[in-house]
C-alpha positions in Angstrom: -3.1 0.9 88.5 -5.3 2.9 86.4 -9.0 2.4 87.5 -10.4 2.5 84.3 -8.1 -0.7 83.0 -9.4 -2.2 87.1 -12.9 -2.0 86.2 -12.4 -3.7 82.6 -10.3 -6.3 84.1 -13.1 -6.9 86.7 -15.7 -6.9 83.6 -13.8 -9.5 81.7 -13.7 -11.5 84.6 -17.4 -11.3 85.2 -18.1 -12.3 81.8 -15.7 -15.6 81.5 -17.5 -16.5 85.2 -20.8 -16.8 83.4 -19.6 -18.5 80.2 -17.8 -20.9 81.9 -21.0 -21.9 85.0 -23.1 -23.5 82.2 -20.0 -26.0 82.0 -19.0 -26.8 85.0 -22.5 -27.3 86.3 -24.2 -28.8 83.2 -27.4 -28.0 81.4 -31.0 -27.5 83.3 -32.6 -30.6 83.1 -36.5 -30.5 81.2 -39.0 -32.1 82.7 -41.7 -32.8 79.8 -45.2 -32.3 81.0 -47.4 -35.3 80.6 -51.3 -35.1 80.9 -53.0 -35.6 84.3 -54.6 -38.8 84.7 -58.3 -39.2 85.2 -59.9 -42.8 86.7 -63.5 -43.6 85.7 -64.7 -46.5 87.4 -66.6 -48.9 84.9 -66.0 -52.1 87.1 -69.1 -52.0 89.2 -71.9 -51.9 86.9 -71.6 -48.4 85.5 -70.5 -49.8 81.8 -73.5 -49.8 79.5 -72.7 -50.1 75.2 -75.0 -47.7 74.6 -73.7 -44.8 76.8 -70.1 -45.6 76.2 -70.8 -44.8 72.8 -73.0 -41.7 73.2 -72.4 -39.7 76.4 -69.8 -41.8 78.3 -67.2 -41.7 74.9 -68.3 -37.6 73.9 -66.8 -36.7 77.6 -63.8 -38.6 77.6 -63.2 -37.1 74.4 -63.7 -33.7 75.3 -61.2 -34.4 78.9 -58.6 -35.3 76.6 -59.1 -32.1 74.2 -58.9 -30.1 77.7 -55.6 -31.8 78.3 -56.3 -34.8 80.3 -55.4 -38.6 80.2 -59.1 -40.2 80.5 -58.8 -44.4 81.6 -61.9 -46.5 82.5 -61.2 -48.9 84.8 -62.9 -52.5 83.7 -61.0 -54.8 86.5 -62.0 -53.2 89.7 -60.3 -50.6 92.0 -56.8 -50.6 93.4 -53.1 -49.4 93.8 -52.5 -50.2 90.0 -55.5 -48.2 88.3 -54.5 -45.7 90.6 -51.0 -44.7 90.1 -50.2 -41.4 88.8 -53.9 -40.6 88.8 -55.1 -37.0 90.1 -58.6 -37.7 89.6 -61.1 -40.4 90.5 -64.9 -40.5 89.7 -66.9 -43.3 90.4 -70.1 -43.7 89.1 -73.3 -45.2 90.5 -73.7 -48.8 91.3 -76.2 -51.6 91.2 -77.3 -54.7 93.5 -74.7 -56.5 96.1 -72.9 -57.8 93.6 -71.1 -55.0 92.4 -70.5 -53.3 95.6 -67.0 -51.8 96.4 -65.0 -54.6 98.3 -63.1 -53.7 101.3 -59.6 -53.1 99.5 -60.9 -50.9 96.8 -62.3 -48.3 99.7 -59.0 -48.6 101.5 -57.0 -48.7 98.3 -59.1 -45.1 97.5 -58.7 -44.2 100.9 -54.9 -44.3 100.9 -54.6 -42.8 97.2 -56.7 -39.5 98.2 -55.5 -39.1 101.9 -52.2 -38.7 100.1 -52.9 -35.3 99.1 -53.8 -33.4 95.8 -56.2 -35.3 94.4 -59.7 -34.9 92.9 -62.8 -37.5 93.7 -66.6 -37.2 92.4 -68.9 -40.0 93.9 -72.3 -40.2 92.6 -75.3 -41.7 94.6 -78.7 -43.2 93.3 -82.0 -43.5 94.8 -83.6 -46.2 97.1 -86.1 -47.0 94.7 -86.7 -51.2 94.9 -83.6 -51.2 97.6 -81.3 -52.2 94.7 -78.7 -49.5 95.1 -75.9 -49.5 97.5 -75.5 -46.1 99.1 -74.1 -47.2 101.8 -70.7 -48.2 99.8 -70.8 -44.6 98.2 -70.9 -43.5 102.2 -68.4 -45.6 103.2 -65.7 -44.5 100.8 -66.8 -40.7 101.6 -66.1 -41.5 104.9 -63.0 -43.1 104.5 -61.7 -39.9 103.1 -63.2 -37.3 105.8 -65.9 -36.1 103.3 -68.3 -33.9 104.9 -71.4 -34.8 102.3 -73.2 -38.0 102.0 -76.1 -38.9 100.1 -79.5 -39.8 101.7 -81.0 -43.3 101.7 -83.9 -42.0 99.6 -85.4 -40.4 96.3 -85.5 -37.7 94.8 -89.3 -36.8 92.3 -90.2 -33.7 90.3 -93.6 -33.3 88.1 -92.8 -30.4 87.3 -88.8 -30.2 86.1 -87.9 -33.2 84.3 -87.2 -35.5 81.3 -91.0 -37.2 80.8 -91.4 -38.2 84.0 -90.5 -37.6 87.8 -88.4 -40.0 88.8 -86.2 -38.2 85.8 -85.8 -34.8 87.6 -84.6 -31.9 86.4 -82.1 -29.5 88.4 -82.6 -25.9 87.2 -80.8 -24.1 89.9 -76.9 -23.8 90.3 -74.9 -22.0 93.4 -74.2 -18.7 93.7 -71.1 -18.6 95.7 -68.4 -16.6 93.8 -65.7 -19.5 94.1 -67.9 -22.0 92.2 -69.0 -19.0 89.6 -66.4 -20.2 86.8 -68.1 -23.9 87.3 -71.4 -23.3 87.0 -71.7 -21.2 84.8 -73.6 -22.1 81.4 -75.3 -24.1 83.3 -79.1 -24.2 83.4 -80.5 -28.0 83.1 -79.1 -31.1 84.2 -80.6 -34.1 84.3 -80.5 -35.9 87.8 -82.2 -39.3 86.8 -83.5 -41.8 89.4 -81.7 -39.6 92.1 -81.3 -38.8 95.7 -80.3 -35.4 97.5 -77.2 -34.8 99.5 -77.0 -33.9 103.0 -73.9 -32.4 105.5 -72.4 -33.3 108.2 -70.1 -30.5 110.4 -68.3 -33.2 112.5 -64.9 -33.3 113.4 -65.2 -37.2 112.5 -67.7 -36.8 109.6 -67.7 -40.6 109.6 -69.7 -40.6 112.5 -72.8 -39.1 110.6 -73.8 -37.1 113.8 -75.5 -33.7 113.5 -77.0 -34.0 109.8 -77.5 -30.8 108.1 -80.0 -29.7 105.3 -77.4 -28.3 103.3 -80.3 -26.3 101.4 -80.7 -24.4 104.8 -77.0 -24.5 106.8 -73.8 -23.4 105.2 -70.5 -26.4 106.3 -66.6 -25.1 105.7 -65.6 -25.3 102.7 -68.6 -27.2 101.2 -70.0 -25.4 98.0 -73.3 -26.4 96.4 -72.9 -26.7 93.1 -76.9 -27.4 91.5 -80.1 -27.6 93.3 -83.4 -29.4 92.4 -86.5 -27.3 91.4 -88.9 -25.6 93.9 -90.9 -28.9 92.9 -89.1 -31.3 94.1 -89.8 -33.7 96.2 -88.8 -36.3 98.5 -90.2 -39.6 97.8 -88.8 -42.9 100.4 -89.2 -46.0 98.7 -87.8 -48.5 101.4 -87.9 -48.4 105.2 -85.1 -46.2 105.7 -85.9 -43.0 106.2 -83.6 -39.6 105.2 -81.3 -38.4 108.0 -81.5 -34.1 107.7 -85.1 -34.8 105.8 -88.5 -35.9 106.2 -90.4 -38.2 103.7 -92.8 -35.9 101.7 -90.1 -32.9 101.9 -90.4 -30.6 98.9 -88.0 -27.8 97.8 -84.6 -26.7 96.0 -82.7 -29.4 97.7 -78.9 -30.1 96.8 -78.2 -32.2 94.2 -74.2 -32.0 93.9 -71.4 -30.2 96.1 -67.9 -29.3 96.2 -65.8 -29.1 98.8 -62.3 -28.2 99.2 -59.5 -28.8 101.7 -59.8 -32.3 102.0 -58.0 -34.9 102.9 -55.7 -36.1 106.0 -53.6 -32.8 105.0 -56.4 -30.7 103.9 -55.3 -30.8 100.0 -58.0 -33.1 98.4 -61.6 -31.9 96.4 -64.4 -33.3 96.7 -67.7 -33.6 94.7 -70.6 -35.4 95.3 -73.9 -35.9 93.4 -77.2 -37.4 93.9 -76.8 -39.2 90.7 -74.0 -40.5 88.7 -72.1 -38.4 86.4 -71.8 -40.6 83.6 -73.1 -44.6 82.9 -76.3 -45.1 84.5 -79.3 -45.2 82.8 -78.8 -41.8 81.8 -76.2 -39.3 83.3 -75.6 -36.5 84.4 -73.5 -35.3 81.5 -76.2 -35.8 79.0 -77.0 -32.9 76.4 -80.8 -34.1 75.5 -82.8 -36.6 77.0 -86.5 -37.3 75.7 -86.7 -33.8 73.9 -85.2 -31.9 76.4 -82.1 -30.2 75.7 -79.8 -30.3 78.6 -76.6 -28.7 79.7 -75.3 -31.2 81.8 -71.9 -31.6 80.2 -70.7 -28.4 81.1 -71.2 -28.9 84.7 -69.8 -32.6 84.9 -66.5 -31.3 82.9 -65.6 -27.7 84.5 -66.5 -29.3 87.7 -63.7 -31.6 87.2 -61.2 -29.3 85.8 -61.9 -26.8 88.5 -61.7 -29.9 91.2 -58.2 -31.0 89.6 -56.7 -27.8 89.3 -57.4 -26.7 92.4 -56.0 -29.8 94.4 -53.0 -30.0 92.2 -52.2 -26.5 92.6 -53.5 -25.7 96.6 -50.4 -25.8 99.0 -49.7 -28.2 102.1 -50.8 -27.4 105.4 -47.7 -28.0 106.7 -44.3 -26.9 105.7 -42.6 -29.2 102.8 -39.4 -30.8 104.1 -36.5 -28.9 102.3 -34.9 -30.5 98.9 -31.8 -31.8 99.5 -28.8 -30.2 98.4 -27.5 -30.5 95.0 -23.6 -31.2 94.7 -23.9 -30.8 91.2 -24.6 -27.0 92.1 -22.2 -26.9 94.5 -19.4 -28.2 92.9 -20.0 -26.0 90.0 -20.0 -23.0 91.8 -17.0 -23.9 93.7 -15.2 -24.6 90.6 -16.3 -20.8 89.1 -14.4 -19.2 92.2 -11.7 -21.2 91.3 -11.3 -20.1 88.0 -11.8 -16.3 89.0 -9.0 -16.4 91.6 -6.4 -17.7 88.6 -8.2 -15.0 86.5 -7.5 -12.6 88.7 -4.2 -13.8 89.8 -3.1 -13.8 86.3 -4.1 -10.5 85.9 -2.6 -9.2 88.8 1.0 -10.3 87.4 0.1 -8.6 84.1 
């Protein structure tokens, strides 16, 4: 047979192969990209009218320009709020009364051991014993954070919004990773606060071996902003800081981030010395008693970053293989078929 007539045979029945798989094996389904889900806890005292309608409403608004799904959750914590969420950011809380009940920290717990999911949990200070810390630690610990806040306060006569107990952080962290995050970032306002402090335990829920995180480095534990040079530490009840002394002053850390996360190392983590949004006046604020603040930026790359990143980092283990697709299968099979008659056929010609 003439191998020019061979080759065009061979090339016709290349061509009716490829025409023909899109039949037998059907179109590629499209999967439509819906936005990723944010939590922000307003069940525990965070809610206040007059921030919902100034900073609390301006930063949802600019999440769901970025791409986001932004829902407040009014009715507590759980399994519900929770589904399909990526992110969760919980807010400062107030008095007994609205502390985190025992399902919410294990319904948290369970959601970010999971894997790939973003949480920001903001302290307070000690002043008057009316804040509940100890909840904020308790659901850190429940998810292997590293960072806790300390049972104290946080004062600055120098760097704040008319008057110390409305601090002022003016310095953010240097590390290149967190570059992208911080930067634009110059003033944020950290009001009625507390400083964080690490813990390099294998069981970080132990609290043993506390770390000035100003003065020790911890895996995978980024400091985002710092307080002024001025700052200082200021114990208004009859607990005492753990990695700090009462009377302390210096840059000490007022937020983190801190990756690899998690039961299977997947999860981001940021925490702050005061909350984020609510309060009596968050962390996202742009101006604050005349001073113009750049808060915002912080509190919204910091949870874009955070989300991207956990979404996006791979398992540290091996994913368990898909199973196999029969509609594949079959539809290849069913192309070999139809080559062999095509070929058969032309064989005979």
């Amino acid at each position: 047979m003439n191998s020019k007539i061979t080759k065009r045979r061979v090339f016709a029945v290349m061509v009716m192969a490829a025409m023909l798989l899109p039949l037998l094996v059907g179109p590629t389904p499209v999967t439509a990209q819906s936005p990723k889900k944010i939590v922000f806890d307003y069940s525990h005292g965070q809610y206040s009218s007059k921030l919902w309608n100034t900073t609390d409403l301006q930063l949802a608004n600019n999440l769901t320009e970025m791409g986001y799904e932004v829902v407040w959750a009014y009715g507590g914590i759980n399994d519900t709020i929770l589904s399909d969420a990526v992110g969760l950011v919980l807010g400062s809380i107030y008095g007994e009364s609205n502390a985190y009940a025992t399902s919410e920290v294990t319904a948290i717990a369970d959601w970010f051991n999971a894997g790939h999911k973003f949480l920001w949990v903001g302290y307070d200070s000690d002043y008057s014993g009316a804040y509940i810390n100890d909840n904020m630690t308790q659901i850190l610990e429940a998810v292997g954070s590293h960072v806790y806040g300390e049972p104290t306060s946080v004062q600055d006569a120098y760097s704040n919004c008319g008057a110390s107990y409305r601090p002022v952080a003016n310095k953010t962290g240097t590390d290149p990773f967190i570059a992208d995050v911080v930067a634009g970032t110059s003033k944020v306002l950290m009001h009625g606060p507390t400083l964080l402090y690490g813990s390099n335990s294998t069981s970080p829920g132990e609290n043993v071996n506390p770390i000035a995180l100003e003065d020790k480095s911890i895996d995978n534990v980024y400091p985002l902003l710092y307080y002024g040079a001025s700052a200082t530490i200021a114990d208004s009840d009859i607990r005492y800081p753990y990695a700090h002394n009462d009377g302390d002053t210096g840059s000490f850390v007022a937020a983190t981030l801190e990756t690899k996360a998690g039961e299977n190392g997947t999860g981001v983590i940021v925490v702050s010395g005061a909350s984020p949004y609510g309060d009596y006046q968050p962390m996202c604020s742009w101006k604050y008693k005349n001073v113009t603040l750049d808060g915002y930026n912080l509190v919204q790359k910091a949870i874009d970053f955070g989300i991207d990143y956990a979404t996006t980092v791979p398992t540290t283990t091996p994913p368990t293989p898909a199973p196999l697709d029969m509609t594949l299968v079959l539809g290849g099979i069913g192309v070999v078929v139809v080559v062999i008659i095509i070929v058969a056929v032309l064989k005979k010609r």
